[in-house]
C-alpha positions as CSV (number, residue, x, y, z in Angstrom):
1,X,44.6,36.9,-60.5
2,X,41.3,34.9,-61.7
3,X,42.2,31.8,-60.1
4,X,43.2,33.7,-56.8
5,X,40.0,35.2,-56.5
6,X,38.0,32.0,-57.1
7,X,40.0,31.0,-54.4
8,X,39.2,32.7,-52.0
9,X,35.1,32.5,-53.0
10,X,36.0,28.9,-53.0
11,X,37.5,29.7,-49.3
12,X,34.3,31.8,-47.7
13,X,31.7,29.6,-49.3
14,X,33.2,26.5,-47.2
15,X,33.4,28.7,-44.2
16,X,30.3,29.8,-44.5
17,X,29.2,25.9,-44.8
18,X,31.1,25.0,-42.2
19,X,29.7,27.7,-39.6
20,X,26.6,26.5,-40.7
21,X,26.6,23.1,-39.9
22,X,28.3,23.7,-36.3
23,X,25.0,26.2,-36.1
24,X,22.8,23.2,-37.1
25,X,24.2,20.4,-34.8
26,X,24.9,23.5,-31.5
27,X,20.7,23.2,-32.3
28,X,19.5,20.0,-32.8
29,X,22.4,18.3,-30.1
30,X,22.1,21.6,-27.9
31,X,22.5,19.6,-24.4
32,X,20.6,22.4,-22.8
33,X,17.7,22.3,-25.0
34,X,17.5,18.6,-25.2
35,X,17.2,18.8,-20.8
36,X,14.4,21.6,-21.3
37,X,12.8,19.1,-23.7
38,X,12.8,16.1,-20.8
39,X,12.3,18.1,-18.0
40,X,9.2,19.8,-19.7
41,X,7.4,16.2,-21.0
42,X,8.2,15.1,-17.4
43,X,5.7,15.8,-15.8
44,X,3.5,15.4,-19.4
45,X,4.5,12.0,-19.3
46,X,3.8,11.5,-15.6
47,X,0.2,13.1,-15.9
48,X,-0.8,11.0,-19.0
49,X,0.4,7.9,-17.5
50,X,-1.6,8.7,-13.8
51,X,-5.0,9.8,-15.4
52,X,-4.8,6.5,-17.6
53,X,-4.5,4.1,-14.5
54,X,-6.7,6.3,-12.2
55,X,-10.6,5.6,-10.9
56,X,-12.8,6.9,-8.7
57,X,-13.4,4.8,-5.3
58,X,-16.5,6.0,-3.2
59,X,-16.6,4.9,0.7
60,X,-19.9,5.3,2.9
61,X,-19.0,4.1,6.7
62,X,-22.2,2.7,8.2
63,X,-23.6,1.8,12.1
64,X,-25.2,-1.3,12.0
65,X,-28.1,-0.8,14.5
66,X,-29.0,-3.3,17.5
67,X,-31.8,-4.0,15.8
68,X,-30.7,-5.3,12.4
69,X,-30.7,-9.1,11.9
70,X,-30.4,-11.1,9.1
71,X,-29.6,-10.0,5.5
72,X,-30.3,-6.4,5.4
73,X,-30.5,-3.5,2.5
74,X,-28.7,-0.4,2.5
75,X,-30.0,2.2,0.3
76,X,-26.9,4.6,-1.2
77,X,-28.6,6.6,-4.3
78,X,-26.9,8.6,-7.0
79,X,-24.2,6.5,-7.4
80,X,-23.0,5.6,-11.0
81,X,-24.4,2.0,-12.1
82,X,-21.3,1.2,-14.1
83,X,-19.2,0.5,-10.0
84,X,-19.8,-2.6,-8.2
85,X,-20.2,-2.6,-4.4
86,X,-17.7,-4.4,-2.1
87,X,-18.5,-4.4,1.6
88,X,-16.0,-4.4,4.7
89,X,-16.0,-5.1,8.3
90,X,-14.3,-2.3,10.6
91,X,-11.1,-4.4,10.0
92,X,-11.3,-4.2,6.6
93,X,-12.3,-8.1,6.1
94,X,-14.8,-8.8,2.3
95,X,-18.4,-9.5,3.8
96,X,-20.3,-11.4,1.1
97,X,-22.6,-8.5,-0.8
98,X,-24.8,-7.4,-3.7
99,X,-25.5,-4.1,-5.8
100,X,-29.2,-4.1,-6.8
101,X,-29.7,-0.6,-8.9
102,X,-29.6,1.7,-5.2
103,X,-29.5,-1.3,-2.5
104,X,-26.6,-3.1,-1.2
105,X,-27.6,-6.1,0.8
106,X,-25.6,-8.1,3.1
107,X,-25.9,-10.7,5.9
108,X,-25.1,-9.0,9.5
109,X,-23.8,-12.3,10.9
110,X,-20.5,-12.5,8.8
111,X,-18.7,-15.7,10.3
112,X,-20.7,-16.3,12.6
113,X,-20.1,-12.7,14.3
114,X,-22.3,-10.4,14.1
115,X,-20.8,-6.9,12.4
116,X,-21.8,-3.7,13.9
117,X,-20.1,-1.8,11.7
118,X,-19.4,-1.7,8.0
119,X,-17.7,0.3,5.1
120,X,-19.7,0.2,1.2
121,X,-16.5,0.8,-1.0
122,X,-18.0,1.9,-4.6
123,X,-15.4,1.5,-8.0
124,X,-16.1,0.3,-11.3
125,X,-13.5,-2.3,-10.6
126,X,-14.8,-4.3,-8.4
127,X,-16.2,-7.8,-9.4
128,X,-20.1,-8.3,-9.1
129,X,-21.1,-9.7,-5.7
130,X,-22.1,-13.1,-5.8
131,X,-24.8,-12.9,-3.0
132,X,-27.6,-15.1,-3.7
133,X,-31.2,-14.2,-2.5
134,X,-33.9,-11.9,-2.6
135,X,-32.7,-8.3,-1.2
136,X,-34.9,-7.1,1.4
137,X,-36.7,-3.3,1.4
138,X,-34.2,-1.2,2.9
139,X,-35.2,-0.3,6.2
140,X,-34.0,2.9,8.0
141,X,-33.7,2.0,11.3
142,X,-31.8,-0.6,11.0
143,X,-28.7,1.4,9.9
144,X,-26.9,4.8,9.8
145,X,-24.9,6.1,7.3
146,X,-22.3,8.0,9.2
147,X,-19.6,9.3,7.2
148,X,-19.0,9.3,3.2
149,X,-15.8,10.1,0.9
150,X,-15.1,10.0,-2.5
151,X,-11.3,9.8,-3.8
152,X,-9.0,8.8,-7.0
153,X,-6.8,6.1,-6.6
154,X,-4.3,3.7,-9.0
155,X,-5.9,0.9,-10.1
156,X,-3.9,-2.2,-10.3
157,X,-6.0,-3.7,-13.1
158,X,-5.9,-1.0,-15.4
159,X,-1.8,-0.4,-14.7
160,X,-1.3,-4.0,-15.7
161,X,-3.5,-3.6,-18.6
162,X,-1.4,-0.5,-19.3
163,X,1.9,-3.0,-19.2
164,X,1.3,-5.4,-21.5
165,X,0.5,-2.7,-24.0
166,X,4.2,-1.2,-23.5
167,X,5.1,-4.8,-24.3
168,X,3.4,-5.8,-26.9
169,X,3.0,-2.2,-28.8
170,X,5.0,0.4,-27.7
171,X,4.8,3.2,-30.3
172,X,0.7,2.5,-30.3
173,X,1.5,3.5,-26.9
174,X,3.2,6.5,-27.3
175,X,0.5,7.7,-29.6
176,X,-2.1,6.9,-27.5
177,X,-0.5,9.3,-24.9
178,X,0.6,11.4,-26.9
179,X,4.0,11.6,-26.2
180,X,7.0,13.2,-28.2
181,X,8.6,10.7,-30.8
182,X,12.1,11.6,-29.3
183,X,10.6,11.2,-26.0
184,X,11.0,7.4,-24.2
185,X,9.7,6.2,-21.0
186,X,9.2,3.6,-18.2
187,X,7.0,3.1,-15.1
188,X,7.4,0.7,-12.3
189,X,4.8,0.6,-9.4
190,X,6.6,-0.8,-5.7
191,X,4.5,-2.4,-3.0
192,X,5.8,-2.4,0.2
193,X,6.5,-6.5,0.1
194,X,9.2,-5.9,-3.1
195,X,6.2,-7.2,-5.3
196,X,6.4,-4.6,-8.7
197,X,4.7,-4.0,-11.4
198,X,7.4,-2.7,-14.2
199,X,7.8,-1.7,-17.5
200,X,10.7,-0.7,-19.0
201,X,13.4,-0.7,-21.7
202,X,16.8,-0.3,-22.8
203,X,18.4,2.9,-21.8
204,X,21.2,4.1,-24.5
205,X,24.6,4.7,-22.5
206,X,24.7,8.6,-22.7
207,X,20.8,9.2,-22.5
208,X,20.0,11.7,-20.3
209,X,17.2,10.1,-17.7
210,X,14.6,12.0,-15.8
211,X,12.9,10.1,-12.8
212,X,10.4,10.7,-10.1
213,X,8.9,8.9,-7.3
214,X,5.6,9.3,-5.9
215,X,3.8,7.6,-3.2
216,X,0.3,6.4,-4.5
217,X,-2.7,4.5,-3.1
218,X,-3.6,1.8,-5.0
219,X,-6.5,-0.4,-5.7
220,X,-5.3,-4.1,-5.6
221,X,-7.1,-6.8,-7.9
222,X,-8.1,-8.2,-4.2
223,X,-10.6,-5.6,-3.9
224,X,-8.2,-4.0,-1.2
225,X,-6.1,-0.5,-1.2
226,X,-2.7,-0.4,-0.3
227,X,0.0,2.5,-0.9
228,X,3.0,1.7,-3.4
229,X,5.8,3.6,-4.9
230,X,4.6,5.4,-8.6
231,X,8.2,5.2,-10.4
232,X,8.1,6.8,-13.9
233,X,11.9,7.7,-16.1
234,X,11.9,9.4,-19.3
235,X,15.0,10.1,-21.5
C-alpha cells in the first residue's frame, strides 16, 4: 500500500512538471507573442534608425535683380553657424559660394551666363565653399528673397556612417539604439539607378521578418537631393 501511494505522488509530481514546462515553452516560444514583440519594435526600430540619419536642410529662393553684377552678398540671418551654404541655379547646377557668419556671396556670371535666379540650400552637411575673395556689403537692391522652407531629409553621409558601424560593431549598435537583445535588423536605402546603400545579415530559416518601405528624400554626398526607397526588416 506504501509503495502504491508513493506512486502515485511519484505520478502527479511529474505531471505537474510536465504541465509546467509545456506552460513555460507555450510562453517563451508563444508564436503570437513573439509577432506582438516584432510588430511592436517595428516601427521602434524604424524611428531610431530615421532620426539617426536625419538633418535639417534650409532653402531661401532668391531674384537676382537687373542690377546686380559681379560677386554679390546675400544676407540670410538666424541661421545655425554649424551648416554650410551651397548655392544653385534655377536648374539646380553648384554656383561657386561662401558662408561668412550671415552673408553668402557668389559671382552672378556663373559660366559665363549670368543667373537671375538662385536657391541658398543651408545643412550642416555641406562642404565649406571654396570661394576666394573679399565678400562684398550686402546690398538690398540687388536681390529679393522670395520664398523660404525648412525640411528633414536622409543624409547620405550619416547613413553610410551608420553602415559601417553595423559592420564593424553590431551589438554597439544595437545598444546605441536601443534595441531589444532578441530583436535583429537591416536597412537598405534604393536610388532610382539600382545604386544601394545596404546593411544586412543572415536571416535564420524560420525567423519571422517584418519589413517596410518608405519613400525618402535624401541628401547625396554631391550636395544634391534625390528621393530613394528607406528599406528596414526586423526579425
Amino acid at each position: 500500500m506504501q509503495k502504491r501511494g508513493l506512486s502515485n505522488i511519484e505520478f502527479i509530481l511529474s505531471f505537474v512538471l510536465f504541465v509546467g514546462f509545456v506552460i513555460a515553452a507555450l510562453y517563451f516560444f508563444n508564436p503570437v507573442r513573439n509577432v506582438n514583440v516584432l510588430e511592436s519594435s517595428k516601427s521602434y526600430v524604424i524611428g531610431e534608425l530615421t532620426k539617426n540619419v536625419t538633418i535639417e536642410l534650409d532653402s531661401y529662393s532668391v531674384k537676382i535683380m537687373p542690377a546686380a553684377s559681379g560677386v554679390i552678398a546675400v544676407d540670410i540671418p538666424s541661421i545655425d553657424t554649424a551648416k554650410n551654404a551651397r548655392v544653385e541655379d534655377y536648374y539646380g547646377n553648384e554656383i561657386e559660394s561662401k558662408r561668412e557668419g550671415d552673408k553668402v556671396y557668389f559671382n552672378v556670371m556663373s559660366d559665363q551666363t549670368r543667373v537671375n535666379f538662385i536657391i541658398i540650400k543651408f545643412s550642416e552637411d555641406f562642404t565649406p565653399g571654396k570661394f576666394s575673395g573679399s565678400p562684398p556689403v550686402p546690398v538690398a537692391g540687388f536681390y529679393k528673397i522670395a520664398s523660404s522652407s525648412s525640411e528633414d531629409v536622409m543624409s547620405e553621409e550619416r547613413l553610410r556612417h551608420l553602415n559601417d558601424i553595423y559592420y564593424n560593431d553590431y551589438l554597439l549598435l544595437k545598444k546605441q539604439l536601443g534595441i531589444p537583445t532578441e530583436v535583429d535588423f537591416a536597412f537598405e536605402l534604393e536610388f532610382p539607378n539600382g545604386y544601394k546603400i545596404s546593411a544586412t545579415r543572415d536571416i535564420p530559416l524560420r525567423a519571422e521578418v517584418f519589413a517596410e518601405n518608405n519613400i525618402k528624400e535624401v541628401l547625396r554626398e554631391n550636395g544634391t537631393t534625390e528621393f530613394a526607397n528607406f528599406m528596414v526588416k526586423i526579425w
